[in-house]
C-alpha positions as YAML, in Angstrom:
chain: A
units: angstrom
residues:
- id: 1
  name: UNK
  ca: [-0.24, 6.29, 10.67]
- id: 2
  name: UNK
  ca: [-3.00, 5.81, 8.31]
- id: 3
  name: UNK
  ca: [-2.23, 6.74, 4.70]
- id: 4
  name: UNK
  ca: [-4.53, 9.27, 3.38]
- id: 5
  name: UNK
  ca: [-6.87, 8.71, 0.24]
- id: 6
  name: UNK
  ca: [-5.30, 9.07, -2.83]
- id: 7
  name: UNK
  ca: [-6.17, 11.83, -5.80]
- id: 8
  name: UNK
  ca: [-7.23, 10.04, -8.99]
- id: 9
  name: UNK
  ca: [-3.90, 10.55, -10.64]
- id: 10
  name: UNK
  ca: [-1.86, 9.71, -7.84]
- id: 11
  name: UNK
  ca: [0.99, 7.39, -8.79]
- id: 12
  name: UNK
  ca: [2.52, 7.33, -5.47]
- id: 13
  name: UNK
  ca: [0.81, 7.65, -1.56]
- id: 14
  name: UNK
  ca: [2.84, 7.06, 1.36]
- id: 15
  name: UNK
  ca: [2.67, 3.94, 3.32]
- id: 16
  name: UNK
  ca: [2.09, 3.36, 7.52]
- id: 17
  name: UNK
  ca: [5.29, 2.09, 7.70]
- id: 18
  name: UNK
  ca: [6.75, 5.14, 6.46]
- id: 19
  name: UNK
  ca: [7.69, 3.96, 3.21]
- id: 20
  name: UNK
  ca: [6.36, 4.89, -0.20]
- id: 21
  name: UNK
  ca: [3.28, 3.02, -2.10]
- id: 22
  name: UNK
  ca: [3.56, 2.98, -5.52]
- id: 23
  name: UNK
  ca: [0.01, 2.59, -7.58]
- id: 24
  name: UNK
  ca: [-0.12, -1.30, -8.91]
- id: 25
  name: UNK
  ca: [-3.65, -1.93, -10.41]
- id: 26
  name: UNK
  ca: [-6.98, 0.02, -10.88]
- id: 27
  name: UNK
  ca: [-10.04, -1.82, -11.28]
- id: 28
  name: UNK
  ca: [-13.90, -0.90, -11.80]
- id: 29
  name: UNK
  ca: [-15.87, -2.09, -8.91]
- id: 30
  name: UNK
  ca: [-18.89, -3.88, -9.93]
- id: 31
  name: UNK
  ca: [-21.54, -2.74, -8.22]
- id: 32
  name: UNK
  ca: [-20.31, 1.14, -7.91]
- id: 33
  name: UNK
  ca: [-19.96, 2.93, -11.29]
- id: 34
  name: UNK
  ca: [-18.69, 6.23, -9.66]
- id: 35
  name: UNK
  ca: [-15.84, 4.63, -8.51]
- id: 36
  name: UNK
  ca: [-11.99, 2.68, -9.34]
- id: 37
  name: UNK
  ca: [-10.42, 0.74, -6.47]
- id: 38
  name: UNK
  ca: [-6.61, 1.85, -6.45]
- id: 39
  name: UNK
  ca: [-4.20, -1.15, -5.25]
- id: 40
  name: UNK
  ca: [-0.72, 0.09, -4.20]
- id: 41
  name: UNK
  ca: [1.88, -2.08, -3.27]
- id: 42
  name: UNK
  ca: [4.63, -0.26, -0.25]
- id: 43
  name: UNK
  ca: [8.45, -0.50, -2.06]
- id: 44
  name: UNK
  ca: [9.48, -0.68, 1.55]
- id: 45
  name: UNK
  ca: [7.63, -3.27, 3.56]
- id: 46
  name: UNK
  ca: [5.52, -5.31, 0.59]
- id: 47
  name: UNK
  ca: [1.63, -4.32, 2.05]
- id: 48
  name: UNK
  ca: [-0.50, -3.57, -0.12]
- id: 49
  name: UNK
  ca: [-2.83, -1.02, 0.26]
- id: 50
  name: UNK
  ca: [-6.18, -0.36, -1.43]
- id: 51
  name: UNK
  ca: [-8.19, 2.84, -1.95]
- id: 52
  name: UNK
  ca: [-11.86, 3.56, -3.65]
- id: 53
  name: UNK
  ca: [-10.91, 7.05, -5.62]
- id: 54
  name: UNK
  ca: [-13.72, 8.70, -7.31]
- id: 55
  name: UNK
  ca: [-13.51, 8.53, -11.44]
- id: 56
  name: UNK
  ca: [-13.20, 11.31, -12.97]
- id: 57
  name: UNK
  ca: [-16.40, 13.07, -14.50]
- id: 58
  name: UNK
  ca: [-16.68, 11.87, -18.37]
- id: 59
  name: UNK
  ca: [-15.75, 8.37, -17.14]
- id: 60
  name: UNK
  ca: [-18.49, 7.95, -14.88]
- id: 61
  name: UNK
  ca: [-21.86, 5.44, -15.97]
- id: 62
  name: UNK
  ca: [-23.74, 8.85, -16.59]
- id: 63
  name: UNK
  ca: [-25.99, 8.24, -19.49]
...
């Protein structure tokens, strides 16, 4: 089962294994100002799983 794309706020998505991911780091990604890469790491198994989840609009590198 693939886990589906977190929401921007989403603290928690559910794993392949079943199990639940819970959010670990959010990072800018260099060359994409539109967007935060979401790490979560599974509570059950350990795999980590990473996401690119829009920002939200006043965060964006609108100037």
């Amino acid at each position: 089962m693939i886990p589906r794309i977190p929401a921007r706020t989403d603290a928690y998505v559910q794993c392949g294994c079943g199990g639940t991911a819970q959010i670990a780091t959010v990072s800018p990604i260099a060359d994409d100002d539109d967007n935060m890469r979401h790490l979560y790491t599974c509570l059950e198994c350990g795999m980590d799983l990473s996401f690119v989840v829009a920002k939200k609009a006043g965060q964006r590198g609108e100037a």
